[in-house]
N, C-alpha and C positions, 0 to 999 in steps of 0.2 A: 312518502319518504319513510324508508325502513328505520326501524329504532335500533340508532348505533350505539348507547348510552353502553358505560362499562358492563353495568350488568347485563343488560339484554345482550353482549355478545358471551361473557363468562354463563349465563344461562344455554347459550347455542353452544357453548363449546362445552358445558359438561353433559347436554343432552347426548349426544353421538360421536360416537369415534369414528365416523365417515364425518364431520363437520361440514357441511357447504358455506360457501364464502356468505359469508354475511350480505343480504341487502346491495348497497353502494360498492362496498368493497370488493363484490364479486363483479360489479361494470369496472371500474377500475381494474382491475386484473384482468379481466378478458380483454378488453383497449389496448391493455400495456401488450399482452402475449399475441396480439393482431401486429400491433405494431412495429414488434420484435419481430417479427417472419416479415413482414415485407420490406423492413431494412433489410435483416440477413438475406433475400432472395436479389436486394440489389447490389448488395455490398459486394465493392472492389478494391484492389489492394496492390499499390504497388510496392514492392520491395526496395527498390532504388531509394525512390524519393519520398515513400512515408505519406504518400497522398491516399486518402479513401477517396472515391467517385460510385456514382452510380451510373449505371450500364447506359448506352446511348444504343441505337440504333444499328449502329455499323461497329459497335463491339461484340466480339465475338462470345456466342453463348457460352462454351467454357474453352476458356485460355488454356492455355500451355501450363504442364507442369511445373513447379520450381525445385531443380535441383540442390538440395544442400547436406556439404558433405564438411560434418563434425570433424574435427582433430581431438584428441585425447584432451579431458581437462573438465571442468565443472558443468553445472545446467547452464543452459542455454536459453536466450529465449523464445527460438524455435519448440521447447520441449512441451510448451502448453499451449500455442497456436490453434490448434486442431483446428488445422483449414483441409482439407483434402485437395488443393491443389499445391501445396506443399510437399515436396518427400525429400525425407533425410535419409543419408547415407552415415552408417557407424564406425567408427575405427574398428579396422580386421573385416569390415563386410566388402564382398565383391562390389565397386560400383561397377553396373551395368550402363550407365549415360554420364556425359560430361555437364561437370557441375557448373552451375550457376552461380552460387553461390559457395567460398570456405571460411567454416567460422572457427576462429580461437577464443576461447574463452580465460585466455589466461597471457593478458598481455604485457605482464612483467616477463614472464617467460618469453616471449617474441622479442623484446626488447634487450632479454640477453644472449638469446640463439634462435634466429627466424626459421631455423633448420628444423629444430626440435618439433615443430611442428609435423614433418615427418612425413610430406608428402610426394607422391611421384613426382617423376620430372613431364609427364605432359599436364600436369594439374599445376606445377610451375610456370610451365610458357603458356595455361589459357589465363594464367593470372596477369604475366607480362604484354600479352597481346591483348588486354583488354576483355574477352570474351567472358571472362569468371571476374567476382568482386570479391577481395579479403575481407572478411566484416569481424571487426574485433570486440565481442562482445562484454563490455562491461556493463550491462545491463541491471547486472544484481548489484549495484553498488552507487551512492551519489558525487563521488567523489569530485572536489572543483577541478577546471584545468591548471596543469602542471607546466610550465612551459620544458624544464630542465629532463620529466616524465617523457613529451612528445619528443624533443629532439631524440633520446634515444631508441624512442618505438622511427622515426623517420630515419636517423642513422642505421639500424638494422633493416627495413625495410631497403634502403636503397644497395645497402651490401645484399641483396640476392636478387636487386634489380627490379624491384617494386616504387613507385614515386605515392605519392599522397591522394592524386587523382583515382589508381588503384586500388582503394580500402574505403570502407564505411568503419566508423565510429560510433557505436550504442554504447549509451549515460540513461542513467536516471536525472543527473543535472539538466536542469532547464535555460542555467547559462551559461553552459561549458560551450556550445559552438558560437555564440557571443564573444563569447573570452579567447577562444580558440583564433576568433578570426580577426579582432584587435593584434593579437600577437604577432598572426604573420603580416598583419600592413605594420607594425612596426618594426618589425626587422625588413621589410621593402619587397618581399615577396609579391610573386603574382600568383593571378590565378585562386580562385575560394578552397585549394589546397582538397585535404580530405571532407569527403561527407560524414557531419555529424548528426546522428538522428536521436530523438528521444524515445523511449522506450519505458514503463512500468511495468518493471518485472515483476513486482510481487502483489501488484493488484491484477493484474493478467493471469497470474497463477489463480487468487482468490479465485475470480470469477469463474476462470474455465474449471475450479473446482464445485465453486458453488451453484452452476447452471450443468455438470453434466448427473444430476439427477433429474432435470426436468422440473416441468410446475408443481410434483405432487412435493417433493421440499419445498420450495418457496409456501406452499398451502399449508404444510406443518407448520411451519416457524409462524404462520400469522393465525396457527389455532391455537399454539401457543400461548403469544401476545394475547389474545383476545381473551384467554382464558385466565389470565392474573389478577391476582386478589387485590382487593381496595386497600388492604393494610397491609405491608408487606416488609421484612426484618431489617431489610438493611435499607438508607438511602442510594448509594451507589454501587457499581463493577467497575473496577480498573485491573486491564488484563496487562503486568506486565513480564518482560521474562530479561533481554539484556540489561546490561547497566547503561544508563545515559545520565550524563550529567544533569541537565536538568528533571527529568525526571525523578531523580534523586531527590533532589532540592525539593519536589511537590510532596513526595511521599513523607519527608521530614517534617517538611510544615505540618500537612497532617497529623504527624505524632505529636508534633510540639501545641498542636490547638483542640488532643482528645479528639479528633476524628477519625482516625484509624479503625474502630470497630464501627464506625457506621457504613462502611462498603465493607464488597468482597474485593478482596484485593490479593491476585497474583504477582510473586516476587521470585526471579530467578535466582541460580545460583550469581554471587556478588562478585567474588574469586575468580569465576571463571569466562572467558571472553572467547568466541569462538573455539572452545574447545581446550583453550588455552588456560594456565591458572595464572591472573592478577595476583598483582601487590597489594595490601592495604593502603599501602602509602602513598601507590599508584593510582589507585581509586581518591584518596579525598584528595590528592592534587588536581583529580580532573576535575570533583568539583568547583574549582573556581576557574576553570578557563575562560569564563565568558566573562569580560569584565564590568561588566554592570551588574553581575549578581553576584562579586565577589561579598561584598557585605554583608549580604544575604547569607553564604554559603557559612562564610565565617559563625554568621547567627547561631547555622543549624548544626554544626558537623559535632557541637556536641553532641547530638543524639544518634549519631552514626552508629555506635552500639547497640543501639537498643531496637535500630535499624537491622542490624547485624542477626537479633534475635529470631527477626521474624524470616532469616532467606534459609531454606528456601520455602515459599509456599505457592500452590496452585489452586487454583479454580476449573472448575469444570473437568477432572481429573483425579476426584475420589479422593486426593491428595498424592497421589501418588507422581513421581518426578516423569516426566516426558522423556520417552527414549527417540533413537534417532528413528526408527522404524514408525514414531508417532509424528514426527517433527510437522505433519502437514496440519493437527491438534493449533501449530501456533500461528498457522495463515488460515487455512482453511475457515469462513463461519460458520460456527455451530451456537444450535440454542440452547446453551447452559442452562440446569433452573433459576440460575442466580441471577437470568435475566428480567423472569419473572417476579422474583423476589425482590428486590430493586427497583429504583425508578428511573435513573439518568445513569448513562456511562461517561466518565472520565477519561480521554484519551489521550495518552503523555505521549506523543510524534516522536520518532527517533531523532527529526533535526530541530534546530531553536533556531531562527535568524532573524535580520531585518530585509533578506531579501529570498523568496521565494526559489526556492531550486527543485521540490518535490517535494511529495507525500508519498507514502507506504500505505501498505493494505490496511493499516490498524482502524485507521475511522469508519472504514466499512465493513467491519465487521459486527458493530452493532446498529448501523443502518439496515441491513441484509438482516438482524432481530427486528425493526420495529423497536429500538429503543435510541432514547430521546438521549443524544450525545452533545459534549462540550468538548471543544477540542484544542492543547494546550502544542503550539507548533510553530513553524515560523509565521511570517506576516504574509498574508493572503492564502492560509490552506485552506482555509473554508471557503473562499471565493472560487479555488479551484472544485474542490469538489461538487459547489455547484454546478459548475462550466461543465462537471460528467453528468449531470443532468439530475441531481440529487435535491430533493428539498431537505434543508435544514430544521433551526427548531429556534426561531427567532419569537415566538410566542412564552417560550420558556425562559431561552437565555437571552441576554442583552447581545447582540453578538459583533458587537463592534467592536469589541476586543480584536479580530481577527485584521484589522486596519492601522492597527495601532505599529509601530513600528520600533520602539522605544523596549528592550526585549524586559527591562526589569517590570516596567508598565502594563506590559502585555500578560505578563506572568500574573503579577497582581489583580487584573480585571477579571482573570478566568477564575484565579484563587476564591476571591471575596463572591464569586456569584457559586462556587461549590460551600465555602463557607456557611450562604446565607441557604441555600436550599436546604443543607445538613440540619439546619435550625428552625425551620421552619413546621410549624404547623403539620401533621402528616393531613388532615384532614384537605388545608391550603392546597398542598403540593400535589396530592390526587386532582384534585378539580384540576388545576394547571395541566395537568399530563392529559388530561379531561380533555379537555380547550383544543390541545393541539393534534390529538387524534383525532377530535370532530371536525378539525381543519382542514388535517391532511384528508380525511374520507369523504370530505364535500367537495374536492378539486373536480375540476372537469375533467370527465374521463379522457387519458391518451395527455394531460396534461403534465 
């Protein structure tokens, strides 16, 4: 058995700048990249229904291309598929073949002129006769179902002679076709209406960014990791850039319990929302929406100022502000040094609930480091991230937090275990980080 001890791999990683994987860690990575080509060589995909399969017998070696032709409007999440039986068609380009599929990415705007979409009229009647599917993608966004929303995307829809059957619906909501389909058995409808499918636009992004470099990144980021020091400046990274409300709320605590300089900690512009410039007053009213952490909110919002001091600041960016030409800097993962300088990342989720509807790219971004994360989000995000096939770090954290359902409770349980790690021993905390790297490098390979 090769010796994984921290130093003996910080001794392999400062030997050479060509690094070879360590020992274990080099069968675990050959397993995984074995295993990753013979999914991909059987991976199949339907469009329709959202079903993966692997190839049988009497399917064909390569299917049929799939036509799809964009309308004017934002990304898509065709834009980072990279399936090669896939082809998009662009607003203003000749389509040479009849589409299969048309997507709109902007379905307030369909809902107020299904025209503006702007398409010929024989790309109208293969939508009417079934042969093409309208797919409206709101993918980049979690938004719950609206019932007062769908009637008017269905009301315009049927004004240019489209019915429900006709269209797919893409959510990041995991219970919007739930909710969707309650609705219309209560107003007495038949039929399962439109198809709602789920989609993760912005971990689909990560990934198709952070695998089209191949295994020689994945091999950095873990020469990296291997290579960090026993003592190191700060306890945590917490990368963040919008305003969310409870996110707010952790950062403050932070201030108000002197832990603020024990991570690196990224803070967007506070003022500004999509592009857009906030109110002040707009901002600490969000803070208390949720009303079980109204008490809470009230606690903290004195320090809101002093809050205020710190926006804007970045990590892994010199300091310098993120322009839109960088914006891939805030999905994309890259390995900051601050990751090595550090021991645990802190993840403040963009949603807070008691009931699961999705997770964003943000937790894996420092899983894709090799660092040991705690993730503060609704009830069951850690459980999903297993179900992608992730180990976690239940050697470190208590992680039943992630079960808890109770949102002030939940908050709390994740708080008190960053509290206590921030206080801890640094000597303590090495060994621990210790523990669960020799855990994770002892799994069976391909596990």
């Amino acid at each position: 058995m090769p010796d994984l001890s921290k130093d003996a791999l910080r001794t392999e990683a400062a030997s050479s700048t060509s690094l070879p994987l360590p020992g274990r860690l080099a069968d675990v990575v050959a397993a995984a990249e074995h295993e990753a080509k013979l999914k991909a060589a059987q991976f199949r995909w339907d469009p329709i229904t959202g079903r993966t399969t692997a190839p049988s017998s009497d399917q064909p070696r390569n299917p049929r291309r799939l036509n799809v032709l964009m309308t004017k409007g934002g990304k898509s999440l065709f834009y980072s598929l990279m399936d090669e039986r896939v082809r998009l068609f662009w607003p203003g380009e000749t389509v040479t073949e009849a589409p299969d599929i048309v997507v709109t990415t902007e379905p307030e705007k369909l809902a107020d002129d299904p025209l503006s979409l702007d398409l010929a009229g024989e790309v109208w009647q293969r939508l009417r006769s079934g042969a093409a599917k309208l797919l409206i993608d709101s993918s980049s966004e979690g938004y719950a179902f609206a019932p007062e929303r769908f009637a008017r995307i269905d009301a315009a829809l049927h004004a240019v002679g489209l019915g429900p059957s006709d269209c797919i619906y893409v959510t990041q909501h995991r219970g919007f076709r739930a909710d969707y389909l309650a609705h219309r058995r209560a107003l007495g409808l038949d039929g399962a209406g439109m198809d709602v499918l789920v989609h993760d636009r912005y971990i689909q992004y990560l990934f198709a960014a952070a695998l089209k470099p191949g295994p020689a990144r994945f091999r950095e980021q873990l020469k990296a990791y291997a290579a960090a020091e026993a003592v190191r400046e700060r306890r945590f990274i917490s990368l963040n850039n919008k305003f969310r409300p409870v996110r707010m709320l952790f950062l403050l605590r932070l201030l108000q319990d002197g832990l603020w300089s024990s991570g690196y900690i990224s803070l967007g512009k506070l003022y500004e929302f999509g592009g857009r410039a906030v109110s002040k007053p707009k901002l600490m009213q969000q803070l208390t929406v949720i009303e079980q952490l109204r008490p809470l909110a009230e606690q903290l919002t004195p320090l809101f100022e002093q809050l205020e001091s710190y926006s804007p600041q970045y990590v892994g960016l010199e300091g310098r502000a993120p322009t839109r030409a960088a914006d891939d800097l805030m999905i994309v993962p890259k390995m900051f040094e601050e990751y090595g300088q550090s021991w645990f990342s802190i993840v403040l989720e963009t949603d807070f609930s008691d009931r699961l509807h999705r997770i964003t790219e943000k937790p894996f971004k420092p899983l894709l480091c090799f660092h040991p994360m705690i993730l503060l989000g609704s009830c069951g995000s850690l459980g999903l991230i297993k179900q992608y096939g992730f180990s976690t770090f239940s050697g470190l954290f208590d992680e039943s937090y992630d079960q808890e359902a109770d949102p002030l409770a939940r908050f709390e349980m994740v708080y008190e275990q960053v509290d206590r790690l921030c206080r801890m021993d640094e000597a303590e905390l090495a060994q621990r980080c210790d523990s669960v790297q020799e855990a994770w490098s002892s799994m069976p390979a391909g596990a």
